[in-house]
VOPAGU-2260 file (C-alpha; in pm, 1 decimal, decimal comma):
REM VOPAGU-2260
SITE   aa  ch    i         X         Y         Z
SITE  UNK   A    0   -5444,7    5779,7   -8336,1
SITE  UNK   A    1   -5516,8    5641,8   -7972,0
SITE  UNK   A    2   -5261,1    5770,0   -7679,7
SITE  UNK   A    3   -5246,6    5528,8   -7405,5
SITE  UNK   A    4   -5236,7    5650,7   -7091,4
SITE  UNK   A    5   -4920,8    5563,4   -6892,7
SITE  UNK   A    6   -4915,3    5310,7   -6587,2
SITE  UNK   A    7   -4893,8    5414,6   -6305,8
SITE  UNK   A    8   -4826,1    5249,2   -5945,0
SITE  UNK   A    9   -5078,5    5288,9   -5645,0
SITE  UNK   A   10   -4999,2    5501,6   -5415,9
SITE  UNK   A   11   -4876,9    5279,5   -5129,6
SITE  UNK   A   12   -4860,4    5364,9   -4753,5
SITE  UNK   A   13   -4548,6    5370,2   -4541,5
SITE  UNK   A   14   -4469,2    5091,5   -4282,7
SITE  UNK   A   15   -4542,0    5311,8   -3999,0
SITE  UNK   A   16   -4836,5    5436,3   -4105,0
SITE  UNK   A   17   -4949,8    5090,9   -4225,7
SITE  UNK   A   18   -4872,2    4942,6   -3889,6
SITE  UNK   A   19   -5041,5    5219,0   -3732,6
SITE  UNK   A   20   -5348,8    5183,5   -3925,2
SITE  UNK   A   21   -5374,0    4815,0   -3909,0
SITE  UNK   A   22   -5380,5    4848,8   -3542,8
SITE  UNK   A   23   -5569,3    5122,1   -3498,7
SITE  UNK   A   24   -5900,2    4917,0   -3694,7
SITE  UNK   A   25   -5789,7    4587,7   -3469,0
SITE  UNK   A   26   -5812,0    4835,3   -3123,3
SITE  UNK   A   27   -6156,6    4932,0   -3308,4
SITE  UNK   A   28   -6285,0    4573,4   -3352,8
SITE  UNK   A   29   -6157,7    4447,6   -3062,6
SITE  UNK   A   30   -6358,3    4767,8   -2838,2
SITE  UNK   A   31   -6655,9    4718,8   -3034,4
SITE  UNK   A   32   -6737,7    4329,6   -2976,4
SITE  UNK   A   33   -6671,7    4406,9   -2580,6
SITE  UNK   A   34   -6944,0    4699,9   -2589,2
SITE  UNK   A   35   -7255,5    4506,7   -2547,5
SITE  UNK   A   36   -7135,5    4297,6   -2254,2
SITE  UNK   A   37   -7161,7    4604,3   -1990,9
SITE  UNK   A   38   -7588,2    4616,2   -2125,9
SITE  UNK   A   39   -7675,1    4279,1   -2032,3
SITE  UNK   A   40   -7661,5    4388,2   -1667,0
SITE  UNK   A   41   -7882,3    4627,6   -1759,9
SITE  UNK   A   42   -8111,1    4446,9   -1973,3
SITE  UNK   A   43   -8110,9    4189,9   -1707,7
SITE  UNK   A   44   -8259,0    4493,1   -1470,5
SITE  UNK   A   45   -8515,0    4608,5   -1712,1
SITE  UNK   A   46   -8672,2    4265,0   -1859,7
SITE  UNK   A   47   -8636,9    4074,3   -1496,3
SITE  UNK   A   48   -8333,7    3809,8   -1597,7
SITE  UNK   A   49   -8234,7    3611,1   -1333,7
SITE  UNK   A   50   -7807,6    3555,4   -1291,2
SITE  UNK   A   51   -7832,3    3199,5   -1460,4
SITE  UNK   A   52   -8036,5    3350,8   -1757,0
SITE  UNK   A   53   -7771,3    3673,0   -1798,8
SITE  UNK   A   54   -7465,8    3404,5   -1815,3
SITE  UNK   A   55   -7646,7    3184,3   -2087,9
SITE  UNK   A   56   -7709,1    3555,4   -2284,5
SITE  UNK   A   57   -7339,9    3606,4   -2209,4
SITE  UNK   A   58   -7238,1    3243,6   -2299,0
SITE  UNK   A   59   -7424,2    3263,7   -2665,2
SITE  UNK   A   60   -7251,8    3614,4   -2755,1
SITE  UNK   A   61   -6878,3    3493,2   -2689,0
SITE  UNK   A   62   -6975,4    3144,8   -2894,2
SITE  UNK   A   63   -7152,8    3374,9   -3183,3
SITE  UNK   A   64   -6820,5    3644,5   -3199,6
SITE  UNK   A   65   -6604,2    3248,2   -3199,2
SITE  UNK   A   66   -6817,5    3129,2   -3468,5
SITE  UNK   A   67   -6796,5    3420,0   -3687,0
SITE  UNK   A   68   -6375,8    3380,1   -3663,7
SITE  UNK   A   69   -6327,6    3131,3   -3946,1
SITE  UNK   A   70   -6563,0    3297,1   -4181,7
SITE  UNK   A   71   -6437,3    3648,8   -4100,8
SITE  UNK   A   72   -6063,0    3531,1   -4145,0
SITE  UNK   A   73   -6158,9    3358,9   -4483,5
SITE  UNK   A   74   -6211,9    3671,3   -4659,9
SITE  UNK   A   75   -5943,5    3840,5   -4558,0
């Protein structure tokens, strides 16, 4: 004789706290891809980079975090 065990539904958050959640991780992302952008000043002090060379770093960050957008959103 085999007792099944009964279903049971997942627990599931409230609205609130959902909401809350949801944008406390998208404050989270959205602090942590601005936190390198105050160290290339300071990487362009300690390896000698000259203003044109610090926007170009600058320039290829923002078009790597906008080329990771449409793969990022596809697994959502």
């Amino acid at each position: 004789m085999t007792v099944l065990a009964e279903a049971t539904a997942p627990a599931r958050l409230s609205r609130n706290t959902a909401f809350t959640a949801i944008a406390a991780i998208l404050v989270t992302f959205a602090a942590a891809s601005a936190v390198p952008s105050p160290l290339y000043v300071v990487y362009q002090h300690l390896w000698g980079f000259s203003p044109a060379m610090l926007t170009v770093v600058f320039a290829v960050y923002v078009v790597a975090l906008i080329a990771t957008l449409p793969v990022s959103y596809t697994h959502l």
